[in-house]
Each structure stands twice: as structure tokens, then as C-alpha cells.
C-alpha positions in Angstrom: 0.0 0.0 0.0 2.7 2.2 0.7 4.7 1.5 -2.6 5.2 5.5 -2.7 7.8 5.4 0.1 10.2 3.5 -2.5 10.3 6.9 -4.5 11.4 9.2 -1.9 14.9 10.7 -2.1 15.7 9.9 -5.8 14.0 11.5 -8.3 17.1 12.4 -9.9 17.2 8.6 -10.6 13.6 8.3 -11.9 13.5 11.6 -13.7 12.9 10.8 -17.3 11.8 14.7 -18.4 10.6 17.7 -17.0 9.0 20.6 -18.6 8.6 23.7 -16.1 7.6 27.4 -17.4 5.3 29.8 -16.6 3.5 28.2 -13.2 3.2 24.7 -15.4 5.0 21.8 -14.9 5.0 19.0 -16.1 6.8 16.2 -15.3 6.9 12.1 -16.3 8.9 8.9 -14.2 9.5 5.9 -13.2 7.2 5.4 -9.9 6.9 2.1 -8.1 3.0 2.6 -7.0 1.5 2.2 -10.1 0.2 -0.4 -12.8 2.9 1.1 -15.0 6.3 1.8 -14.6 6.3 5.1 -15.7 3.8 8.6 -16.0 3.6 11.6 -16.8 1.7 14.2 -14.4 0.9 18.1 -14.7 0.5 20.7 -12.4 -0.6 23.7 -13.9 -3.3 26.3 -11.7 -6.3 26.3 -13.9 -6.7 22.5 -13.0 -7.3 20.8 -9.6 -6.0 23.8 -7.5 -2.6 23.8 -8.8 -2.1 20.4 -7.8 -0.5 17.2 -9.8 -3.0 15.7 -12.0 -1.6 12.0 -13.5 -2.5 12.5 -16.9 -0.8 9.1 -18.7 0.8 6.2 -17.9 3.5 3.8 -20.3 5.5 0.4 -19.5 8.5 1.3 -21.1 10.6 4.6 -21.2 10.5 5.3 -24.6 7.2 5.4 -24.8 7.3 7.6 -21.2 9.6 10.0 -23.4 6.7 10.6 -26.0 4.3 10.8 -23.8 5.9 14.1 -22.3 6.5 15.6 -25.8 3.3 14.9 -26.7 1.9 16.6 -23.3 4.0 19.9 -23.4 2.5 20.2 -27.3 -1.0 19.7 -25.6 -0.9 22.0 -22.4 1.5 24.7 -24.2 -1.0 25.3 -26.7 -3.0 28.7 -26.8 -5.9 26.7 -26.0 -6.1 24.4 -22.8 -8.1 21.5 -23.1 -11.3 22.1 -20.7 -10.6 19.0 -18.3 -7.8 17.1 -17.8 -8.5 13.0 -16.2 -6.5 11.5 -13.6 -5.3 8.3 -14.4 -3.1 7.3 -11.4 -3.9 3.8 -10.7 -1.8 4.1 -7.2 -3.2 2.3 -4.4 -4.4 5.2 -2.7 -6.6 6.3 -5.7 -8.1 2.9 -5.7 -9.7 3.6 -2.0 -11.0 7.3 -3.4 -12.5 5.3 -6.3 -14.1 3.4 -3.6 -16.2 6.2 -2.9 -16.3 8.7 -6.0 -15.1 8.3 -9.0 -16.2 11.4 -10.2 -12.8 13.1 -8.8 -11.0 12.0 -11.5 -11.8 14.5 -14.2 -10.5 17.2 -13.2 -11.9 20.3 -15.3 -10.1 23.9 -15.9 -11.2 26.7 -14.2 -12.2 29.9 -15.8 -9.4 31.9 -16.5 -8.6 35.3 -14.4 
């Protein structure tokens, strides 16, 4: 359940790409608490309060390392998308699903 733990202290290790400008970020891995061994995740402030959404997952790291291309093409584009999905399959997510699944979709807020 705690698979998480195994990631702390060495992200330099994991670290596949990281995209950061402007208050978005966007950042992809290999974690240890998911169904895959890598994922790409964005933090950006128009979606879910600033906070990390997991937005795809890959087994291998070349397909991790076109996964983040293709996400810095999507969330750098004049137009956002209107909701991103979280597709973390980590343990914890699995006992939130338990009781909404509706958290998942995580949609952008309107713009200042």
C-alpha cells in the first residue's frame, strides 16, 4: 500500500523529463505505486488547484519519453483542453475510487 515510500529521495534517478515554465509543470517517471512503470503528471493552476494531476501512464521509457513531448505540445498550446483525467492507478486512488469516482476529471477553471 505504501509503494510511494520507495520513490522518496531519488528522483534524480527516476526523472525521465521535466518541462517547467510559466506556473506549469509538467513532469513524467518511473514510480513504483502504479500499474505502470512510468507517468507523466501536470501541475498547472487552472486545474485541480494547482495540484499534480496524472494525466498518462506507459510500461516502457520510450514510450514515457513521448508521452511528455506529446503533453507539453498539448498543455502549451493557446488553447487548454477544458478538463484534464486523472489516471493514477496508485493504491491510494483505488480507495477514493471506492467512494467517487467522479474526482478523477479534473476540469479547468475559468481563467482570471
Amino acid at each position: 500500500m505504501f509503494d510511494f515510500m520507495n520513490m522518496m529521495d531519488n528522483y534524480k534517478d527516476r526523472k525521465v523529463a521535466n518541462y517547467s515554465k510559466e506556473g506549469l509543470t509538467i513532469d513524467t517517471c518511473a514510480v513504483s505505486d502504479s500499474s505502470k512503470a512510468y507517468e507523466t503528471a501536470v501541475e498547472h493552476p487552472l486545474y485541480n488547484n494547482g495540484r499534480w494531476v496524472v494525466v498518462e501512464l506507459y510500461d516502457t521509457k520510450k514510450e514515457a519519453k513521448a508521452g511528455h513531448s506529446k503533453w507539453v505540445k498539448i498543455m502549451t498550446k493557446k488553447k487548454l483542453p477544458t478538463s484534464l483525467k486523472d489516471v493514477s492507478t496508485a493504491n491510494i486512488t483505488k480507495l477514493v475510487d471506492a467512494v467517487d469516482t467522479k474526482w478523477r476529471v479534473r476540469k479547468k477553471s475559468k481563467e482570471a
